[in-house]
N, C-alpha and C positions, 0 to 999 in steps of 0.2 A: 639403691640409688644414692649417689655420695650425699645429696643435701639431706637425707634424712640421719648422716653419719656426725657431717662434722661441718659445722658453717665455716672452720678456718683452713679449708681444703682449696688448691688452688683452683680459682673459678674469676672469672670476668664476667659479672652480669650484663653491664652497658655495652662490651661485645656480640654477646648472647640477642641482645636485643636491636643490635645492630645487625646482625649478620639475618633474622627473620622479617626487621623492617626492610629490606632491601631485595627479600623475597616480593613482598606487597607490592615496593616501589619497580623493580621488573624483574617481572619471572621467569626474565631470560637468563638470569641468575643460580636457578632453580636447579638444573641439571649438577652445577658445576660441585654447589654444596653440598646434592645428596652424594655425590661421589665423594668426597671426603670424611662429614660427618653422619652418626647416628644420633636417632632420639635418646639414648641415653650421655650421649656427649654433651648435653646441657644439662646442667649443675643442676638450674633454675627449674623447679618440677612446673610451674606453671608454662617455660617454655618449652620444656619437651612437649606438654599436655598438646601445645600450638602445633610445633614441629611433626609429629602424630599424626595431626589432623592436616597437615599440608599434604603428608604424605599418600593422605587416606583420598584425599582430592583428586590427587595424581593419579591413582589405581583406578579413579571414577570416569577421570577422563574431564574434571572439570578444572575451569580454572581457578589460578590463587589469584583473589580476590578478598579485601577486606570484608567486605558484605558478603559475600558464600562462604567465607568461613566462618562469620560471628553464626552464620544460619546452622552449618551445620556442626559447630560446638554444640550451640543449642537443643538441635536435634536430639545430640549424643549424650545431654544432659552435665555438660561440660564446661559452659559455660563462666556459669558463675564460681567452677574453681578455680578460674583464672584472672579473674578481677573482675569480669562481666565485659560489656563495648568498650570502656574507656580504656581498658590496657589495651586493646587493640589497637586503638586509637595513639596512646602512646607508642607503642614500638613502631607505627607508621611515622611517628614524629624523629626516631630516632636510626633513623634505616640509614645502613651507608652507601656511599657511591659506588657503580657496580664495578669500577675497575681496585678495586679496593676489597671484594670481598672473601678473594682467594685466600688473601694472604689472613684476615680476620677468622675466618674459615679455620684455616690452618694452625692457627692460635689459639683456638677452644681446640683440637683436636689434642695437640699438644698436654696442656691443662687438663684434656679428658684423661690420656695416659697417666701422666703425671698423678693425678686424684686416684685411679684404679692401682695403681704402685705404690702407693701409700697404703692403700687397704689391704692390697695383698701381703704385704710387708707387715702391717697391726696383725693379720689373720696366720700365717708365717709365725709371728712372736707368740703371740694366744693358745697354737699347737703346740708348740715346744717348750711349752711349758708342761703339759698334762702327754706328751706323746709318747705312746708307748712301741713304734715301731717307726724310726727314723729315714728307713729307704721310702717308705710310704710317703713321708712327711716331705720327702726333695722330690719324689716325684710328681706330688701335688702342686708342689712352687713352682718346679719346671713347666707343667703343665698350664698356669694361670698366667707364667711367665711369656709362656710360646704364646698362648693366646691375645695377650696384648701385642706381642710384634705382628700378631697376623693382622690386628686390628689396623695398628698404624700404616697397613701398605694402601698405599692407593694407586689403582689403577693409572698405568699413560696410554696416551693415545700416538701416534706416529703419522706423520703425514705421507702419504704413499709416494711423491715423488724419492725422498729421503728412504724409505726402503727398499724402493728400485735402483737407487744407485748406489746401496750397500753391496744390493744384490747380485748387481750388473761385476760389481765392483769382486766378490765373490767367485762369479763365472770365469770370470777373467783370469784369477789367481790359479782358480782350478786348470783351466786351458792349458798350464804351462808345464804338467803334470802329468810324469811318464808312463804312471800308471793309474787307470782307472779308480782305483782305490783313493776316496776323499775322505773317512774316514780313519778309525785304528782296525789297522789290522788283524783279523782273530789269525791268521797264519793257515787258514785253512782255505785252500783256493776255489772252492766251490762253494763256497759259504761267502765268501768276502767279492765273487762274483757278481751274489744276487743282491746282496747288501751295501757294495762299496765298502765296506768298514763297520764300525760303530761309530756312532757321529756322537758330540757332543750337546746334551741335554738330553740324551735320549735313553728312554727305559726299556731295559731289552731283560724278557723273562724265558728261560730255559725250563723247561717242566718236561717230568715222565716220572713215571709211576716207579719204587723200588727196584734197586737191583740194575737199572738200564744206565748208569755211570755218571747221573749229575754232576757232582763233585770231581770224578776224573775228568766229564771233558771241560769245566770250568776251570781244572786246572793244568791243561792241555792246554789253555786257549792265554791263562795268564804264563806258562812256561814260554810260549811263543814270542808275547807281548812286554814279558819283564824280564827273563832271564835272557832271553835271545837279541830282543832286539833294545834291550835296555830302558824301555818306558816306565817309570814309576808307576805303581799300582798299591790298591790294599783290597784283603782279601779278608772281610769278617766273616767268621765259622763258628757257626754257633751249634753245629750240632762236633765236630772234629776240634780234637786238642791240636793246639800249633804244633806237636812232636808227629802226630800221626801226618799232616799236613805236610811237614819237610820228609817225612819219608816217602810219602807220595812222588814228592817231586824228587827227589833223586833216587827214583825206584823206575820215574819215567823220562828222566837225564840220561843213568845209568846204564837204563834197560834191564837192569838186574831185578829179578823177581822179588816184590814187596814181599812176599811172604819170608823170602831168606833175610830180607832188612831186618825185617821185625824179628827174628828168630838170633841172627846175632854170627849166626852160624855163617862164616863165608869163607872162600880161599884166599889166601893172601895177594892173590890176582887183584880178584873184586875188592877188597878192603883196598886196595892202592886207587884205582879205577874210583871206588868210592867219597874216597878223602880227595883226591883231584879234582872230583865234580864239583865233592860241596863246597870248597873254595871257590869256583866260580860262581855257583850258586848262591855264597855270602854276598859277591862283589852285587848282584841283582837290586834294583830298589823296587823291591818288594816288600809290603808292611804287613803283618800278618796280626789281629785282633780274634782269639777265639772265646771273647765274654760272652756266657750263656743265655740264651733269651735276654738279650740286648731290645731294648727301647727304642723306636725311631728315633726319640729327641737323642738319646745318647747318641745314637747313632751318628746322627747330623752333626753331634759337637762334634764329635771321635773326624770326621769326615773334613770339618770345614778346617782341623788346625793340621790336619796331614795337607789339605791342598796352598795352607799359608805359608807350610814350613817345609815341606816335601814337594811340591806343585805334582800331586799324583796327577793320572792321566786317566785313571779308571779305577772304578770301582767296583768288586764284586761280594755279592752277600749269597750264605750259605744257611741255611734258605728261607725265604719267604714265611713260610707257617712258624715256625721257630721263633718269630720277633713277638714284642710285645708294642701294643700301643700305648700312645701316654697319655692318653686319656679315657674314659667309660665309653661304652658302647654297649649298644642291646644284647649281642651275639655277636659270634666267633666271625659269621662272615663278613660282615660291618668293618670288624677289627681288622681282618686280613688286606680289606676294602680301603681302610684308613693308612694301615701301613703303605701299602700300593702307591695311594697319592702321596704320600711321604717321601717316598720314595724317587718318585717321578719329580716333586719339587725340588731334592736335594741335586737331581741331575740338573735339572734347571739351571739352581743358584751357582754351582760351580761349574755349570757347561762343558759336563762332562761325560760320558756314558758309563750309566750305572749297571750291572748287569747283577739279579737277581735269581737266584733259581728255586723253585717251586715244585713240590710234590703233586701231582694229580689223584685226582680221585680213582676208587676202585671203580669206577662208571667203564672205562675204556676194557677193561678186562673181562666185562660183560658180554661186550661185543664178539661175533666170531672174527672180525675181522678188530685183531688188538690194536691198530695203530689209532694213536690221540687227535680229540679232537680239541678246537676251541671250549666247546662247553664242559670239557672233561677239567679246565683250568680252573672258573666259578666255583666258589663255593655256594652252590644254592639246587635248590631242590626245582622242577619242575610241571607244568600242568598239560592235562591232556587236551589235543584241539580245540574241542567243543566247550569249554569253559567261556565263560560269559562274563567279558569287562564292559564299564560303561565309561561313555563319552560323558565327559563332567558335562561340556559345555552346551549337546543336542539331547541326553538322556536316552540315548539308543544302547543296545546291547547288541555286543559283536563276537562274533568266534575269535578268540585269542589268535589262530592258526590263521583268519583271516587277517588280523590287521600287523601279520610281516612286512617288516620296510617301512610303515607308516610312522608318524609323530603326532599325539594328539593330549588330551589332559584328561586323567580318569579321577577317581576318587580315591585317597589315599587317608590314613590315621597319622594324624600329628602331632608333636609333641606332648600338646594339649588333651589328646586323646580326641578330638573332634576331627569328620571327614572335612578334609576340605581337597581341593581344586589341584593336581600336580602334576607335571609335564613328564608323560611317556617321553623317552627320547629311544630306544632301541625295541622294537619285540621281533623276536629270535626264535628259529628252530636249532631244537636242543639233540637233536637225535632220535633214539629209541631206550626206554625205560621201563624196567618194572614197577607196576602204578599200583596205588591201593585205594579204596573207597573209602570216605569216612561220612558219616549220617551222622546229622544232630535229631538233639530232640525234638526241635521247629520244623523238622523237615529237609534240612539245607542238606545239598551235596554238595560234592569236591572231588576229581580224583589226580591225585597228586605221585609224586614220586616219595622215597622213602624219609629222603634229607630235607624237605619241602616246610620250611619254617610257620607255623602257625601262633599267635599272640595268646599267650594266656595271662593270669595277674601277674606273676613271675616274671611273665619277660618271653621270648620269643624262643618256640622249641622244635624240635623236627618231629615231622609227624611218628618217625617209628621210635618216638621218644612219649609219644603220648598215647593215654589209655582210657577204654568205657569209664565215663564219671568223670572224664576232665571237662575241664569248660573252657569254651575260646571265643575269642573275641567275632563278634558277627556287628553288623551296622544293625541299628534302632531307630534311624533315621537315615534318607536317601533326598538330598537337593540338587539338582542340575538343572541346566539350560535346557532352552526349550526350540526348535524351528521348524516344527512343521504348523500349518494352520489350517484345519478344517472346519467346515460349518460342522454347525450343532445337527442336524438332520444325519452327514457323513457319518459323522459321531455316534450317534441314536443309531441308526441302523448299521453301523459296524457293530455295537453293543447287542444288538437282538439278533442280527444272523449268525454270528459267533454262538451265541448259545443256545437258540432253538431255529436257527438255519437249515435247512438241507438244498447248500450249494453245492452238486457234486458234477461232473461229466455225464453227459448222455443221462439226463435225468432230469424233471419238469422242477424248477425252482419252486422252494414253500417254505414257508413259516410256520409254525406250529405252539398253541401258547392255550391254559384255557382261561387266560384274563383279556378278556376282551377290550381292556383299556390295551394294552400291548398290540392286541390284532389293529385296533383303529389307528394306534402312533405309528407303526412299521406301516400301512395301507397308505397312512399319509404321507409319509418322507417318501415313497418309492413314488407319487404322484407326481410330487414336488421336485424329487432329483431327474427322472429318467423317463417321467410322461406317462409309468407303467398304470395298466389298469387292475388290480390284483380282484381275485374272485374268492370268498370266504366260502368257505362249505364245514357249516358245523355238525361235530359229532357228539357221541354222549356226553363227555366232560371236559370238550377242548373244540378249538377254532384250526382248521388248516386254512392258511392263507397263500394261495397258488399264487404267482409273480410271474403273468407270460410275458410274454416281449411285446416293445410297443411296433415293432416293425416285423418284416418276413424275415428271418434269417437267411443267411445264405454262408457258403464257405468262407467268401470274405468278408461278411459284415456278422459280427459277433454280437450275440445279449450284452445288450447295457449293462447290467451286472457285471458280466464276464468282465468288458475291459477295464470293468471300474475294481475289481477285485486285482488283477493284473495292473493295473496303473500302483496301488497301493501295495501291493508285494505280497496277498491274501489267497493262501490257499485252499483251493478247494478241495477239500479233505475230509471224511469220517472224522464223527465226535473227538472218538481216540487220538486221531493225529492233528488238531484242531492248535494251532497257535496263535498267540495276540499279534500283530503284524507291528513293524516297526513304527510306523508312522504313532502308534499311541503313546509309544514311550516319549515321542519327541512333543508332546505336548505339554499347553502351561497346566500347572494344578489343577484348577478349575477345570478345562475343558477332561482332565484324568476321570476329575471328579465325578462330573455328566456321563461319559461313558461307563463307571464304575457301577453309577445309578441303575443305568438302563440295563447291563450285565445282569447284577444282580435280579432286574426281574424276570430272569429267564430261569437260572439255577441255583437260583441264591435262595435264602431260608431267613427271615426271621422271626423269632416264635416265644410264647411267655409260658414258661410252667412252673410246677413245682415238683420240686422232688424232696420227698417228706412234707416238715414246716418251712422248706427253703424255697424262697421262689426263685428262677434261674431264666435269664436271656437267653437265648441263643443263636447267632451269627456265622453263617456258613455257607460257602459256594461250594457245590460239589460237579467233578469232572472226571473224564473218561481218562483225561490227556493229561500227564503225569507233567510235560513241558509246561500246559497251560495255567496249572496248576502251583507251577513256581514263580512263573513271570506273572502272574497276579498276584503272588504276594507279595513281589518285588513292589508291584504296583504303589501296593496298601503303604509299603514302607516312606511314598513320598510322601502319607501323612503323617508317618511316626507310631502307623498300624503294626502292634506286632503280631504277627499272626503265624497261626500252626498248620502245618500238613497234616492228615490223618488220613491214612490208605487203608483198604478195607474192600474184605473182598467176598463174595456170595454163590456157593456153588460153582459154576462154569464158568458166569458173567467173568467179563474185565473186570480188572481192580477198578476201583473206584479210589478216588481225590481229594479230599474236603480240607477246604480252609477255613479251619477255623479262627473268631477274635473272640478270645479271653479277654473279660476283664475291665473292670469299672471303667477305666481310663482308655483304654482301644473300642469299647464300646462306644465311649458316650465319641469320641471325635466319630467312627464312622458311621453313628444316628445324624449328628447334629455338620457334619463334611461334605457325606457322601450322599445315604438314606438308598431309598430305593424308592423307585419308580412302581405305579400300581398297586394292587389292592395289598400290595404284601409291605407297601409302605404307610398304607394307611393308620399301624399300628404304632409305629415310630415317634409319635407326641408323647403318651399316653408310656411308652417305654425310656424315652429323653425325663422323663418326670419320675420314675420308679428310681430309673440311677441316681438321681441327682438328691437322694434321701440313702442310697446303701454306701459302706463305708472300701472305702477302696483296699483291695488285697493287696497287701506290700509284698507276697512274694514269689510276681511273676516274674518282672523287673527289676531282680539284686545283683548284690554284688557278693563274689563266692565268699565262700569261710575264709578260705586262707587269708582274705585281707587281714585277720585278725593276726597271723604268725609274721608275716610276709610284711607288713606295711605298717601296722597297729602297733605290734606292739616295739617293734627296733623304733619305732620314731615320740612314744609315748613318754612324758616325764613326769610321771603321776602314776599311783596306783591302779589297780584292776579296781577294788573296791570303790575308789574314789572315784575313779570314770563311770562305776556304773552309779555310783551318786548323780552324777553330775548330769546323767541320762537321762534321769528318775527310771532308776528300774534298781528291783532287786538285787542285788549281789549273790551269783550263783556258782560262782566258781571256777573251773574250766570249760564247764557245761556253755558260757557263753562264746565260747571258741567255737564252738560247732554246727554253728548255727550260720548261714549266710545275713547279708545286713542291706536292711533297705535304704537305699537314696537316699531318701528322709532322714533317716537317723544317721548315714556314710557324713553327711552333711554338718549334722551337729556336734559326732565328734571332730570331724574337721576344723571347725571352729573352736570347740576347747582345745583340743591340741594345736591351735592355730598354724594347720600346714599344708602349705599347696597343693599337694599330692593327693591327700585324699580327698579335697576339694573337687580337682580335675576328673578323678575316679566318681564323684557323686554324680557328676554334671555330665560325663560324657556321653559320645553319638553312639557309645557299644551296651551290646546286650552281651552277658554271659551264657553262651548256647553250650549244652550238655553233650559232650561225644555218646552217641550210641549203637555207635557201629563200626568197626575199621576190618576192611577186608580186602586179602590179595585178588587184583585180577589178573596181572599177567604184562605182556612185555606191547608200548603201547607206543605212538610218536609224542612228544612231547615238547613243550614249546614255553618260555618266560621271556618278562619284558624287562626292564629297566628303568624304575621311575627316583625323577633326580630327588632331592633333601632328602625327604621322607622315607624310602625305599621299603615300602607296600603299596599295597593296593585291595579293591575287593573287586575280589570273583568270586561269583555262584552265588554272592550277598555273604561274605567269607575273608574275615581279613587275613593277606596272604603276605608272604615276605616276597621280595622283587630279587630278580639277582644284578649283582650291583659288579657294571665290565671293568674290566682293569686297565690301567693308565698306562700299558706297556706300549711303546712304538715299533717293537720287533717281539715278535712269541714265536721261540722255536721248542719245536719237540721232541725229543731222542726218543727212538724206535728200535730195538734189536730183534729181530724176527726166531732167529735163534734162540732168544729166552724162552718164549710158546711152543718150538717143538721138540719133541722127544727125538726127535731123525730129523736133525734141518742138512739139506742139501749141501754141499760145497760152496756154491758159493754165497750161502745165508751165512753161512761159521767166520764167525770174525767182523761181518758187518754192520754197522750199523747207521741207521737212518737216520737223518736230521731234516726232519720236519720246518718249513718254515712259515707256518699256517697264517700270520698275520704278519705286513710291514707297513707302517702309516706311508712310507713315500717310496713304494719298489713293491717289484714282484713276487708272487709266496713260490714254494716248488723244494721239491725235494732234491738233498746233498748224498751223496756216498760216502762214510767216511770208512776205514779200517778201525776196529776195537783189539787193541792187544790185552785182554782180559790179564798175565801172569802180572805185566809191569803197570796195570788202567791207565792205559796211555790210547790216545786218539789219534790217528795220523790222515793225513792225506794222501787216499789211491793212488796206487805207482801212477796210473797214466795223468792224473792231472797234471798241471803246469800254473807258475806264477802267473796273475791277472796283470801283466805289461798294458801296455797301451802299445799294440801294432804299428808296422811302420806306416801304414795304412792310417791310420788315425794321425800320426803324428804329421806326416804331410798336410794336413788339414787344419792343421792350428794357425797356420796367416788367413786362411779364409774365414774363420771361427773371429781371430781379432778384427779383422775387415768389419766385417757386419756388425760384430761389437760398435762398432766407429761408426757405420751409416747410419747406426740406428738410437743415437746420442742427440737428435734437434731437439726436442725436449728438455735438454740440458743446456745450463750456460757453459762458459767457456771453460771457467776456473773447476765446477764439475767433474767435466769430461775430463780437465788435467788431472784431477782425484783420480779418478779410474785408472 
């Protein structure tokens, strides 16, 4: 924060104080400021603290108000770092006029830049004094550099009359326009058909896998566009030297076979033929950059002074994977992902089309059918149908495969390392994929495809990059919304016919329990819901409780049960196939709570022994139904339960299911949270009072070794010895390396080493779960979504990487059929396919072009023809302006004369 830097930084307090009292005075104000400024735009840390809390109002949905915000500073214990009531009271004294407060606004924004270019400037100096690798050190400045201009842009708004009569304005121009093509011409008439051109701002990516001629037909498409028809262009290549690059082009000018260019070897024919061309060739304004792993920022300068000095018309980059980003990011995909919008913005700024090309993944070559897809473009791995994301906002879990098309907010890891709330925008089918298993030690499954990102302390890794004994990030905690509501009776009796039910077809309903406090609750609620009269018949060591109907059935009038199970989405199924029904997940805590209760007194256990001199809790549901068995532990996690699967099998029987809670601290929440219903909770005082005398095990819930290589010690400025002073613990050597570190203690050296990181790492919503299993199954459908900032999410209770869509407005994909077979037919030899799988404003469909493989040149099929505008069409451009003209009342005079 600048005021903790330097009090002689430029700042305006009596603005600052202005610009929030005039929030107070009308909050019709409100929008206009947050569009401009940030809480860190004020100097004044008291009135960020304010500003914060405005912000936090807004999210609430309540109003600004002086009195609800002193309430909830208060709340937030905030208060009195801001002076207490009467500074509030002050800045409401000093609030300015609201036509006044844009421009005040915009004057701390200013002073905010201003103050962060100072720092970065002291931070800049402070490097370069001690820097031992200088490109590091400009790419860092560029980087803080970029970041404050993105800061200063603010959003406009446009009033829609005024776009419509750009627009109109636009039509019109186009109208007069012999040929269909509003765009640049790539020169290929089948291609510039479907596309009109390439238009300006627009990001167009060209992808295919090795070998199928990127590079040739990008430089097919700029021979067309700069040599032929004279349009300036630049053409960065970051994988090709500009020498190899002009031999291209006058190999596919010449027609002369690039192999005899490069060999040198020619007749005096073609050497004449050759120097002829490339004198035309020089006259081209074509800019050619082949800097290697080039930086978007570079890029963008390289870019912005060829369109100030050169007015190029297009831009083409050689390729995509190749660039680097200018700034940190988790992973490769992220980075490709950044580039992308870099990219896409650079077409923006100069309003011009950017064309990209991109390598695809070996996914498509999987296929028997080779040609590319959309998803073969993402860098991101995959999950199979049945994987289970949750709705932040109702706490339901849905089949991924199900919520195609949809937009909704699931739960994502954030910076902070805590789940919070984040908006799916896309979830996609990906195709078909070889998928693998991966089992934690808690029980969790996944099954994912090979490149499929999982969070380790590291940093984010593809699953066939990870091995038995790694650890990955899983939730520890699960919070969502809640909207279903059912009475407590619902409740109770979904919790006992779930676990000793037998609700099946063609078969007399019963309950079956031998705690007869159980038989009396279920006996009651079915009184109470459905009028039922149940009949108890007891046996040696248990009660069956029959549940007949209170009426005659008949074909069209179903058991109360029946339709109450069918209303609730509750199937009537065997033990084994037994699942919690949606409707519980959509509940508040509490009523989870209630149902957890009554659950557990059906198959739940808790029990006191001892093994040795150790005495031992024990907490555990066990189940048939391997499904039922995970979505209750899902369950447990809305209290911060962490709890284990344990499968276990006997002779013949079904595997059997057991959840178990480990552990002083997951104990004592689901004694003193949940508990259980009946005589198996009668013990639960009497065990709430055992725990709360043993000392709690630190290490169920740590954090891995490697914090210590990974995190501890690059950030440490102190000895081993001395930190373990500082610990109070002996000093052992390496030996302390090898050890995982609890919370507890993550925390404390946190605090001597005074550093966020491992802070965030003490505090977070993950648990570190143990891989114990990764196995191939085989070739599966596969499907991922999209979620915006954050770009994870959890499934299967699994933090997973999201694949993050690209910013292109045109994705074409070259296809040569020819390269996959050993015997391609006639007329496969020479062809090739141009795919145009995505256009933001046009139809997709496939091109024919010719591949002259000797000279990689691309041409257009003898039979097509230039896209003219028919004489058919052109007759029609007075009736085209007419309606133009009729359809202008909305306009005033002087308007229409614009037009």
């Amino acid at each position: 924060m600048a005021e903790e830097f330097d009090i002689a930084l430029p700042h305006d307090d009596q603005t600052e104080r202005a610009v929030l009292g005039a929030i107070f005075l009308d909050p019709s104000v409100t929008d206009l400021v947050l569009n401009i400024l940030k809480p860190d735009d004020f100097f004044n840390r008291k009135h960020r603290i304010i500003y914060e809390a405005i912000l936090e109002l807004i999210e609430e949905g309540k109003e600004i108000d002086p009195l609800i915000l002193i309430n909830h500073l208060d709340a937030k214990g905030k208060l009195e770092n801001i002076g207490g009531k009467n500074y509030i009271a002050l800045i409401g004294n000093d609030a300015a006029p609201p036509n006044v407060v844009e421009t005040l606004a915009q004057q701390l924004k200013e002073k905010a830049i201003a103050r962060n270019l100072i720092l970065v400037a002291k931070n800049i100096i402070e490097k370069s004094k001690k820097v031992r690798d200088v490109n590091q050190l400009i790419e860092e400045a560029e980087t803080q550099i970029f970041q404050l201009n993105e800061d200063r842009t603010v959003t406009l708004y446009y009033d829609i009359k005024d776009v419509i009569k750009e627009t109109l304005h636009i039509i019109n121009e186009l109208s007069k326009k012999e040929t269909i093509i509003t765009g640049i011409p790539s020169g290929f008439y089948d291609i510039d058909r479907l596309t009109t051109g390439f238009h300006p701002g627009d990001l167009v990516i060209i992808a295919a896998r090795p070998a199928m001629g990127k590079t040739s037909f990008a430089l097919s498409i700029l021979h067309n566009i700069s040599v032929l028809e004279k349009r300036p262009a630049a053409f960065f290549s970051l994988e090709m030297s500009k020498e190899q690059i002009a031999m291209r082009l006058l190999s596919l000018e010449t027609r002369i076979k690039l192999k005899d260019i490069r060999s040198g070897f020619l007749s005096p024919e073609k050497l004449q033929k050759l120097t002829e061309k490339a004198a035309e060739i020089s006259k081209s304004p074509l800019f050619i950059d082949d800097t290697a792993s080039i930086s978007i920022l570079d890029l963008r300068a390289k870019a912005r002074r060829l369109k100030r000095e050169r007015d190029i018309q297009l831009i083409v980059v050689d390729y995509l994977q190749l660039m680097r980003s200018h700034r940190r990011t988790e992973n490769r995909q992220q980075e490709v992902a950044e580039i992308s919008r870099g990219l896409k913005a650079l077409a923006k700024e100069l309003n011009i089309p950017v064309i990209s090309l991109a390598q695809l993944s070996r996914q498509a070559e999987m296929r028997a059918d080779k040609r590319p897809q959309l998803a073969d473009l993402r860098e991101s791995g995959c999950l199979t149908g049945d994987t289970l994301v949750i709705n932040a906002d109702t706490g339901e879990l849905h089949q991924i495969k199900d919520l195609i098309g949809k937009q909704f907010y699931t739960l994502s890891m954030d910076e902070n390392l805590k789940l919070v709330r984040s908006f799916v925008s896309r979830v996609f089918y990906s195709g078909r994929k070889k998928v693998y298993l991966l089992k934690t030690r808690t029980g969790r499954e996944i099954k994912a495809s090979a490149n499929h990102p999982f969070f380790k302390l590291e940093g984010w890794c593809r699953l066939d990059q990870l091995k038995i004994g790694d650890k990955i990030a899983v939730p520890r905690v699960i919070n969502t919304g809640s909207k279903i509501s059912l009475s407590d009776e619902e409740i109770i009796l979904i919790a006992h016919l779930l676990g000793d039910g037998c609700i099946l077809p063609r078969q007399p309903y019963h309950y079956t329990s031998e705690d007869i406090e159980n038989i009396n609750t279920v006996s009651e609620v079915v009184r109470k819901l459905f009028g039922i009269k149940p009949r108890i018949v007891k046996q040696e060591n248990w009660y069956h409780l029959y549940l007949p109907s209170p009426y005659k059935l008949t074909h069209k009038k179903k058991y109360p049960i029946t339709y109450w199970f069918e209303k609730l989405g509750i199937k009537r199924v065997r033990s084994f196939e037994k699942e919690i029904p949606s409707c519980i997940f959509s509940l508040t805590k509490e009523k989870i709570s209630l149902f957890l209760k009554h659950l557990w007194a059906t198959d739940g256990s808790i029990a006191f022994g001892k093994t040795g001199e150790k005495e031992r809790i024990s907490i555990y549901y066990s189940t048939t139904s391997k499904t039922f068995a995970h979505q209750l532990q899902h369950l447990l996690l809305k209290f911060g339960i962490l709890a284990v699967i344990r499968k276990s099998k006997k002779g013949s029987y079904r595997p059997s299911y057991n959840i178990h809670i480990y552990g002083k601290q997951n104990q004592e929440i689901f004694l003193k949270e949940i508990g259980c219903f009946g005589k198996r909770g009668r013990i639960i005082e009497e065990l709430v009072d055992l725990l709360s005398k043993k000392k709690e095990n630190p290490n169920i819930d740590t954090i891995p070794k490697e914090v210590w290589t990974y995190h501890i010690d690059k950030i440490r400025n102190i000895s081993w010895r001395e930190l373990a002073k500082k610990l109070d613990m002996s000093y052992c050597g390496s030996s302390l390396l090898k050890n995982s570190v609890s919370r507890k203690r993550l925390l404390k050296i946190a605090n001597i080493l005074n550093t966020a990181l491992l802070y965030k790492l003490a505090n977070s919503d993950l648990l570190w779960d143990e891989i114990v299993e990764i196995k191939e199954l085989g070739i599966e459908d596969v499907y991922d979504m999209t979620v915006e900032q954050t770009h994870n999410f959890v499934a299967n209770d699994i933090i997973v990487h999201n694949s993050i869509e690209q910013d292109a407005d045109l994705v074409m994909f070259i296809h040569r059929p020819e390269y996959y077979k050993k015997n391609p037919t006639p007329e496969e030899e020479g062809l090739a396919e141009i795919i145009i799988a995505k256009q933001r404003n046009g139809p997709t469909g496939v091109v024919n072009l010719a591949f002259i493989k000797e000279i990689t040149r691309f041409e257009n099929l003898a039979k097509t023809t230039s896209p003219v505008v028919e004489e058919k069409e052109i007759e029609t451009r007075d009736t085209i302006e007419d309606e133009l003209g009729e359809n202008l009342d909305f306009l005033n005079e002087e308007d229409i004369a614009e037009i």
